[in-house]
C-alpha positions as CSV (number, residue, x, y, z in Angstrom):
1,X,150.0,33.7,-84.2
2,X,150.7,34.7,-87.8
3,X,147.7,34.6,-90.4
4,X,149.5,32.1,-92.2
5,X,149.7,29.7,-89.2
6,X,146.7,30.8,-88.4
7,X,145.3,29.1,-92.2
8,X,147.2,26.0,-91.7
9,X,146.2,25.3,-88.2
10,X,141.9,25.7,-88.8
11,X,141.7,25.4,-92.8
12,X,141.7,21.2,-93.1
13,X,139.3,21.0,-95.8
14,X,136.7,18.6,-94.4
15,X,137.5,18.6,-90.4
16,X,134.2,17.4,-89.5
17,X,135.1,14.3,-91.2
18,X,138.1,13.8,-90.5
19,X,137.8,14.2,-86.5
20,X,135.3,11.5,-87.8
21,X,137.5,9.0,-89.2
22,X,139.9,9.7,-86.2
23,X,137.0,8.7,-83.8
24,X,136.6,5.4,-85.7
25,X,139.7,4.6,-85.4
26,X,140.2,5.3,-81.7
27,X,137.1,3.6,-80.8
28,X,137.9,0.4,-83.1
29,X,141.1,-0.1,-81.4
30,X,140.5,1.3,-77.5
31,X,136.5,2.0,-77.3
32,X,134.6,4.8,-76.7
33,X,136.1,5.7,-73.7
34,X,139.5,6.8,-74.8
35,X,138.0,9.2,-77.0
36,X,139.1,12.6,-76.3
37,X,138.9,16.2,-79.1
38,X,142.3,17.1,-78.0
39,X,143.7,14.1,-79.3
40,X,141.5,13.8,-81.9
41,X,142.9,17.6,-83.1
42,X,146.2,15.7,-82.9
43,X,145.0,12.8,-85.5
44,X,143.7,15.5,-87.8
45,X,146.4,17.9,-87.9
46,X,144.2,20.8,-86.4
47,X,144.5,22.9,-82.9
48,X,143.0,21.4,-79.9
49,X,140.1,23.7,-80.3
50,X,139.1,23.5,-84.1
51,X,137.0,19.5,-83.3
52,X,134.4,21.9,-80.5
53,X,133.9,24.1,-83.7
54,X,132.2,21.3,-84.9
55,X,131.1,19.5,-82.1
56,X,131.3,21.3,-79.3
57,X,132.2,18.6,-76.7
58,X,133.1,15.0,-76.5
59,X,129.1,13.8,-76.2
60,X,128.3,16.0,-79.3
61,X,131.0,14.0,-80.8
62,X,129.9,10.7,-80.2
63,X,126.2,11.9,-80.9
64,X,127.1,13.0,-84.7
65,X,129.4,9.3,-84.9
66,X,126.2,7.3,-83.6
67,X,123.6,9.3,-86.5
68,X,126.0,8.8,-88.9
69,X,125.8,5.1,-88.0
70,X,122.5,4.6,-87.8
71,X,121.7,6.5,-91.4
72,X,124.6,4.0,-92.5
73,X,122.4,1.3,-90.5
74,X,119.2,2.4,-92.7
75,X,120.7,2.7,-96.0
76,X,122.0,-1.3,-95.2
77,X,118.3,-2.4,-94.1
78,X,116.7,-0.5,-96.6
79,X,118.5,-2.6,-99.4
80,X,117.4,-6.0,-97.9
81,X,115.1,-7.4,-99.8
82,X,113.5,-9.4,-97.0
83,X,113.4,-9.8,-93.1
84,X,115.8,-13.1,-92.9
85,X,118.3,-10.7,-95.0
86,X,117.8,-7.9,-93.1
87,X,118.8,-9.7,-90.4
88,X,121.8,-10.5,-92.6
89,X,122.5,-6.8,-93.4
90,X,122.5,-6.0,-89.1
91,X,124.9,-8.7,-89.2
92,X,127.3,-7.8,-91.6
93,X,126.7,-3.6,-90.7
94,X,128.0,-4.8,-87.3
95,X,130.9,-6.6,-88.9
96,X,131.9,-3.4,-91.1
97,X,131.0,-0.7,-88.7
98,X,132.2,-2.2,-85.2
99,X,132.7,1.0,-83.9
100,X,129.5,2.7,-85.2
101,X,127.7,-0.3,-84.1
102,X,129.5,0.1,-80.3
103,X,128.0,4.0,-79.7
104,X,125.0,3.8,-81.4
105,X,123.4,1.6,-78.9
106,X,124.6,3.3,-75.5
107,X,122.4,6.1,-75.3
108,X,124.5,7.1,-71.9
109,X,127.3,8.4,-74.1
110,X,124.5,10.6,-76.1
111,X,122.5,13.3,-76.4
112,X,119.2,11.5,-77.3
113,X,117.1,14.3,-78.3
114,X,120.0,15.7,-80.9
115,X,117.4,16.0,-84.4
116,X,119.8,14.4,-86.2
117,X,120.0,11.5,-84.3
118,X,116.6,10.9,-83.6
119,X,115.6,11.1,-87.5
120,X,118.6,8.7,-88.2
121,X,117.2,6.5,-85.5
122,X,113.7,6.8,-86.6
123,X,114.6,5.8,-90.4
124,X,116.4,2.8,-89.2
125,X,113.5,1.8,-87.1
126,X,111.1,1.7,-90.0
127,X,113.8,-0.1,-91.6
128,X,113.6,-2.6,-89.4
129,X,109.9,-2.7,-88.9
130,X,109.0,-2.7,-92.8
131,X,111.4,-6.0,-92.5
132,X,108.3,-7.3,-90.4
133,X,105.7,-6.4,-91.8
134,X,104.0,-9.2,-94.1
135,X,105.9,-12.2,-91.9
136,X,104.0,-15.1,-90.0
137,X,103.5,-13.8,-86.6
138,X,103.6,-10.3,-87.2
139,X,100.0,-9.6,-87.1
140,X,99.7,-11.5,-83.9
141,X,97.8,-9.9,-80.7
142,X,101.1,-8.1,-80.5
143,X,103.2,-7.3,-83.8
144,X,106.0,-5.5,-82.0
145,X,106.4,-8.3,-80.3
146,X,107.5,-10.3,-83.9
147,X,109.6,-7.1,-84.7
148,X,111.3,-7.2,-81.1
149,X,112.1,-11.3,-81.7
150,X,113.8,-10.7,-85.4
151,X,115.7,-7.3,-83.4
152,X,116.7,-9.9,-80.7
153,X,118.4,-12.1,-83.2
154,X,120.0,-10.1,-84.9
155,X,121.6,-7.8,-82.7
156,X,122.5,-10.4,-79.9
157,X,124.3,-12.6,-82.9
158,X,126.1,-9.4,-83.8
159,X,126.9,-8.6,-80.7
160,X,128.3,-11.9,-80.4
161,X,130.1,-12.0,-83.3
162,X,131.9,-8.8,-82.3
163,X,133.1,-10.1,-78.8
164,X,134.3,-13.1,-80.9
165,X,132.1,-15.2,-79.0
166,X,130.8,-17.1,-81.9
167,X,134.6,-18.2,-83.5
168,X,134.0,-21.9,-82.8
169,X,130.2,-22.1,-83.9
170,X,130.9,-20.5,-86.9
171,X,133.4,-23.3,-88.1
172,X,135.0,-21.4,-90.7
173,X,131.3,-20.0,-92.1
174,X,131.0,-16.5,-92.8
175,X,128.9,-15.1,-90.0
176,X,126.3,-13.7,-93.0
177,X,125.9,-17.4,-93.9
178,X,125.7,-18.9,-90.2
179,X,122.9,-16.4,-89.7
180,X,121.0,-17.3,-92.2
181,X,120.9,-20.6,-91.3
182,X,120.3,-19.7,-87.5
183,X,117.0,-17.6,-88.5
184,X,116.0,-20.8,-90.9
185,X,116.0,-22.9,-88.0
186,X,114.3,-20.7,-85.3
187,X,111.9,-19.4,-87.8
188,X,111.3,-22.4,-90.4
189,X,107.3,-23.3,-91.0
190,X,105.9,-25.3,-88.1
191,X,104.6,-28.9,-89.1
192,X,101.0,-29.3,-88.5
193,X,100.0,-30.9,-85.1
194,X,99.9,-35.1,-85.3
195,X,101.4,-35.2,-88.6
């Protein structure tokens, strides 16, 4: 191979993110599954071998797509000014980032003590658990209980929402706004006994 070809076969600019994008895609449209780093090469323009440069194998792959989510995850919580709208925010991240939101919870597909990851996942999690703190119930004889209930909500409405489940109980409301009322009526103020 020529040093020419050689320059336009492994010099893409950004590969990393590109073979990223190309992921996204694949798994929107087919799932994780059909994910393979030949034909993500293909996508991107590149050899077959340039994507292990960066990743190494398929599960590295999928490990750097699912931190990438979950930092994207974090940055989404952390600007929720409140638990009900964090639970708005894991809505609507699931809703933008269907495919980030597929990997990142199947730890099968993963390597689960990659650094990156697990800090990524750990920043989400306080995310998630600052959401708690200060709401009725969370200093209870067992506060990760109250943090597993709001998680429980959230996630099983987006997951819903994504396997179009929920198309005739939303009734034409966006999914953000049918949360919101969901959490207001599991979570409103109880009335006090007898009156």
């Amino acid at each position: 191979m020529t040093s020419e070809r050689a320059d336009r076969t492994y010099h893409h600019g950004d590969l990393r993110r590109a073979v990223l994008a190309a992921a996204e895609e694949v798994i929107r449209a087919e799932g994780p599954q059909a994910l393979s780093l030949r034909d993500l090469a293909r996508r991107a323009g590149v050899s077959h071998a340039a994507p292990a440069h960066h990743f190494k194998d398929r599960t590295g792959l999928l490990t750097a797509f699912a931190a990438e989510g979950w930092s994207l995850f974090a940055d989404a919580l952390q600007a929720a000014p409140d638990l009900r709208e964090r639970g708005v925010a894991y809505v609507r991240f699931a809703r933008e980032h269907p495919a980030h939101f597929q990997v990142m919870f199947q730890p099968a597909l993963l390597r689960t003590d990659d650094p990156a990851l697990r800090s990524a996942i750990a920043t989400a999690g306080e995310a998630l658990r600052a959401g708690v703190a200060g709401v009725p119930g969370a200093d209870a004889p067992h506060p990760r209980l109250a943090g597993v209930a709001a998680w429980s909500l959230a996630h099983g409405f987006a997951s819903l929402l994504l396997s179009e489940n929920l198309d005739d109980a939303l009734e034409g409301r966006a999914p953000e706004d049918a949360f919101r009322e969901v959490a207001a009526m599991l979570f409103a103020p109880s009335e006090p006994a007898g009156g």
